[in-house]
C-alpha positions in Angstrom: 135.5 130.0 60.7 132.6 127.8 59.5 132.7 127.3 55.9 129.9 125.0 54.1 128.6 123.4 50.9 125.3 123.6 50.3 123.7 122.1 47.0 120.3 124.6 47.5 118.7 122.9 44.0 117.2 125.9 42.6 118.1 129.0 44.7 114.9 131.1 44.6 112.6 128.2 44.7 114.2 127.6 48.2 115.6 130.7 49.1 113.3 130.8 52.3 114.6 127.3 53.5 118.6 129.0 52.9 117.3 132.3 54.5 116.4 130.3 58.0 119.6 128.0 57.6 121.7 130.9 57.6 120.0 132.5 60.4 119.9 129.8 62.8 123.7 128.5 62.0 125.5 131.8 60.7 128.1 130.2 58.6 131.4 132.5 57.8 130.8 131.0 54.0 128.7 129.4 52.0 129.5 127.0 49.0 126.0 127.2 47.0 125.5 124.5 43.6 122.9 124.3 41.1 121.5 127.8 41.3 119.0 127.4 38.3 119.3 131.2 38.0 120.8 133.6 35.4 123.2 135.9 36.9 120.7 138.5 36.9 117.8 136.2 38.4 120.3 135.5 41.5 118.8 136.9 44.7 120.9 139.1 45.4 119.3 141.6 47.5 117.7 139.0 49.6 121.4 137.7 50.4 122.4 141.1 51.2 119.8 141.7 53.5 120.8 138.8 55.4 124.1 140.3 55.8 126.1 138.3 53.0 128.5 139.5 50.4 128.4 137.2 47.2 130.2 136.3 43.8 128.3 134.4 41.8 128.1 132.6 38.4 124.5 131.7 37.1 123.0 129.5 34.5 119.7 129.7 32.8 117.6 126.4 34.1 120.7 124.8 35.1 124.1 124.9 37.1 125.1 127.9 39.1 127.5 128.4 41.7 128.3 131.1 44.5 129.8 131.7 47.1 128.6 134.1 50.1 130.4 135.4 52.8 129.2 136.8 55.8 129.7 140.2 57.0 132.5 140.2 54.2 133.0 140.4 49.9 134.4 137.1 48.8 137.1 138.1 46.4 136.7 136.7 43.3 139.8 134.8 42.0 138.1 132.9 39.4 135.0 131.7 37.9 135.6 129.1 35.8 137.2 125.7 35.8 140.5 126.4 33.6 141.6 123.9 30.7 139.0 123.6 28.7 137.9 127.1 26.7 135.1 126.0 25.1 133.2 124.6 28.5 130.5 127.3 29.0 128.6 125.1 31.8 128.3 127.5 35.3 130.1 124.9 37.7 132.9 126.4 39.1 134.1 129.6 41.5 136.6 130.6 43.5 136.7 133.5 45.9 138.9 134.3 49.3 137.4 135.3 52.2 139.2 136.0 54.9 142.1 134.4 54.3 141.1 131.4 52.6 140.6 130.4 49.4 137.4 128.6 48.9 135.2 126.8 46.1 132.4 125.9 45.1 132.3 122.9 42.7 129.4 121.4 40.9 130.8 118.5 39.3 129.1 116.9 36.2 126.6 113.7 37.2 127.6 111.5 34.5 124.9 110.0 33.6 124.5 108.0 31.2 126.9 105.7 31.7 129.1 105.2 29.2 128.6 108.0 27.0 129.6 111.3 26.4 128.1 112.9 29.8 130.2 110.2 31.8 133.4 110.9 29.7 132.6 114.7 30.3 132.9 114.0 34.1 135.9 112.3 33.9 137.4 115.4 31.7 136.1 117.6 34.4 137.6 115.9 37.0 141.1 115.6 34.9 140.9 119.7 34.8 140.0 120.3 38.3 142.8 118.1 39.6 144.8 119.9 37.3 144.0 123.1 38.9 143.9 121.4 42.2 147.7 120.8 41.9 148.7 124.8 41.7 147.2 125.5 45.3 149.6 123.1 46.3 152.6 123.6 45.2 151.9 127.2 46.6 151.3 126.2 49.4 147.7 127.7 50.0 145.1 127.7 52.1 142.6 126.2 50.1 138.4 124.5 50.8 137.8 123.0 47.8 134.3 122.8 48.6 131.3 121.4 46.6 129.2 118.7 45.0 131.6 116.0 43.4 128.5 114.0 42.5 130.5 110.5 44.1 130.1 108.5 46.9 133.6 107.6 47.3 133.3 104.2 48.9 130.7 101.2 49.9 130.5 103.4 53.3 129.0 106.8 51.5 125.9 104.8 49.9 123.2 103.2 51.9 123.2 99.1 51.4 121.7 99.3 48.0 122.1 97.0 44.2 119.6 100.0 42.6 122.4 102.6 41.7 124.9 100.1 40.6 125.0 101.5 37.0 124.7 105.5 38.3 128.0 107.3 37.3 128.0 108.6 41.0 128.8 105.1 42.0 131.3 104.0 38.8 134.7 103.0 39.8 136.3 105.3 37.5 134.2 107.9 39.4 135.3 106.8 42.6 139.1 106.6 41.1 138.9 109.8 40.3 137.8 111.1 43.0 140.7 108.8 45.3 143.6 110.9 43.0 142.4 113.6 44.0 142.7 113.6 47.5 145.4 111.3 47.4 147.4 115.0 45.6 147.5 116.0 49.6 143.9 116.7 50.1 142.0 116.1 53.3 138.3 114.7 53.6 137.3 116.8 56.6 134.7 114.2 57.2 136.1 111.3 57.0 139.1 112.6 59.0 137.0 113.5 62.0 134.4 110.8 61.3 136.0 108.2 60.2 133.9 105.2 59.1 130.6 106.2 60.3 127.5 106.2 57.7 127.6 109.8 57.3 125.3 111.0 53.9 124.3 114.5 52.6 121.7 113.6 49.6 118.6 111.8 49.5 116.8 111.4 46.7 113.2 112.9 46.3 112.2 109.2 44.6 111.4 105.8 46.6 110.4 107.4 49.9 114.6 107.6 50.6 114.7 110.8 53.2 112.2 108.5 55.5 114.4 105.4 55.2 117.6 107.6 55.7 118.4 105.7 51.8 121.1 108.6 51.2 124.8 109.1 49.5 127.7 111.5 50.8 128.0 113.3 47.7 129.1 116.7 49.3 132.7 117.1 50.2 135.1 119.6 51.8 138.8 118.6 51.3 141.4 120.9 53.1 144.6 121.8 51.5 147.7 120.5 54.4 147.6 124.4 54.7 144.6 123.5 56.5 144.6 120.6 58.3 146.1 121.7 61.4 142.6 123.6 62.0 140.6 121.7 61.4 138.1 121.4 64.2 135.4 119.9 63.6 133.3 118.8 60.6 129.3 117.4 59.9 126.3 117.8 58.3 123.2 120.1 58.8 120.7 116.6 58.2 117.4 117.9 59.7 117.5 120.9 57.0 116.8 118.1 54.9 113.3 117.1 55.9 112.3 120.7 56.1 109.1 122.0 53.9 110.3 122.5 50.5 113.9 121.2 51.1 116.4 120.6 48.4 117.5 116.7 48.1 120.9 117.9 49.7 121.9 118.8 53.3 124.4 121.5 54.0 128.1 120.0 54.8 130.5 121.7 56.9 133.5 122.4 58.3 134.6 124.5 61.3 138.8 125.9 61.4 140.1 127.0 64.4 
């Protein structure tokens, strides 16, 4: 079962370039972030065609997420982050497929920093470990699958002083981020990678996709449900440097 994340940056502006990616890899389920759709402006007859159920949660200009199964209908089990009633921002869905519950997770970028987009982000993350903590005690199988919008270390940024003050970078960021995983959450690619430069976004600015100037801000952390699968894990990096690409690569995982 190959399950990815997939930050496509404005789905019908590239729906061509995720169209070709699905084709040539045929992932089980797709993660997707930052639709830039309503929920009626998502594609979905196009995704259909390609043989892909979908739930999805749009946002006009901004956010979105949606996940897509293939040659299945992801079950919605939820579509919002829980916690916080008056948070109308599209950045969280949960669906099973197949037997495993997956996400997709568009965490807030922060910036500014400080101010009240960084505190926002810190808030989020609060809510989603929150949540996080229920698949546990349950025992679940669980992908919690997205864009985090961290690098969690030194060793998921290129050797760079320019993105010192970036909220993707903050040590409260990265902190929050650590308890997180440290709940009993797996990094699929650091577990099969382990301290190898490994990134999944590159900037359009500063010429970065030529110098390979990227951050690993896409993450797939398995529930201990999990781990025992786990096969193998990467990232799709030539889909980057295609025509038209989005600044993100998809991520992956593969359980046995």
């Amino acid at each position: 079962m190959k399950i990815a994340t997939f930050n496509i940056n404005n789905i019908n502006r590239r729906l061509p370039n995720l169209l070709a990616w699905m084709r040539a890899v045929k992932p089980d389920v797709v993660a997707l972030q930052e639709l830039k759709a309503s929920d009626g402006e998502f594609p979905a007859a196009a995704i259909e065609k390609a043989g892909y159920g979908a739930v999805w949660r749009g946002q006009k200009t901004w956010n979105g997420v949606a996940i897509l199964a293939r040659n299945a209908e992801p079950v919605l089990t939820r579509d919002r982050l829980p916690g916080r009633p008056d948070d109308h921002e599209a950045r969280y869905i949960e669906a099973a497929v197949r037997g495993v519950i997956v996400t997709s997770i568009y965490l807030p970028n922060g910036n500014p920093q400080p101010g009240p987009k960084f505190d926002y982000k810190l808030d989020w993350f609060a809510r989603l470990k929150r949540h996080a903590k229920t698949f546990l005690k349950q025992d679940l199988p669980v992908v919690l699958a997205g864009d985090f919008n961290v690098a969690p270390d030194e060793i998921d940024i290129y050797p760079t002083r320019s993105w010192d003050k970036d909220a993707l970078i903050q040590p409260k960021s990265r902190a929050a981020f650590a308890s997180l995983v440290e709940q009993g959450w797996c990094d699929a690619i650091r577990e099969l990678h382990g301290d190898k430069r490994i990134y999944t976004f590159w900037d359009y600015k500063r010429n970065r996709w030529p110098r390979d100037a990227g951050l690993r801000l896409d993450h797939l952390l398995l529930s201990p449900a999990l781990v025992s699968r786990l096969a193998k894990a990467g990232v799709d990096k030539t889909v980057r440097g295609e025509d038209g690409a989005s600044d993100h690569a998809p991520t992956w995982v593969v359980l046995k």
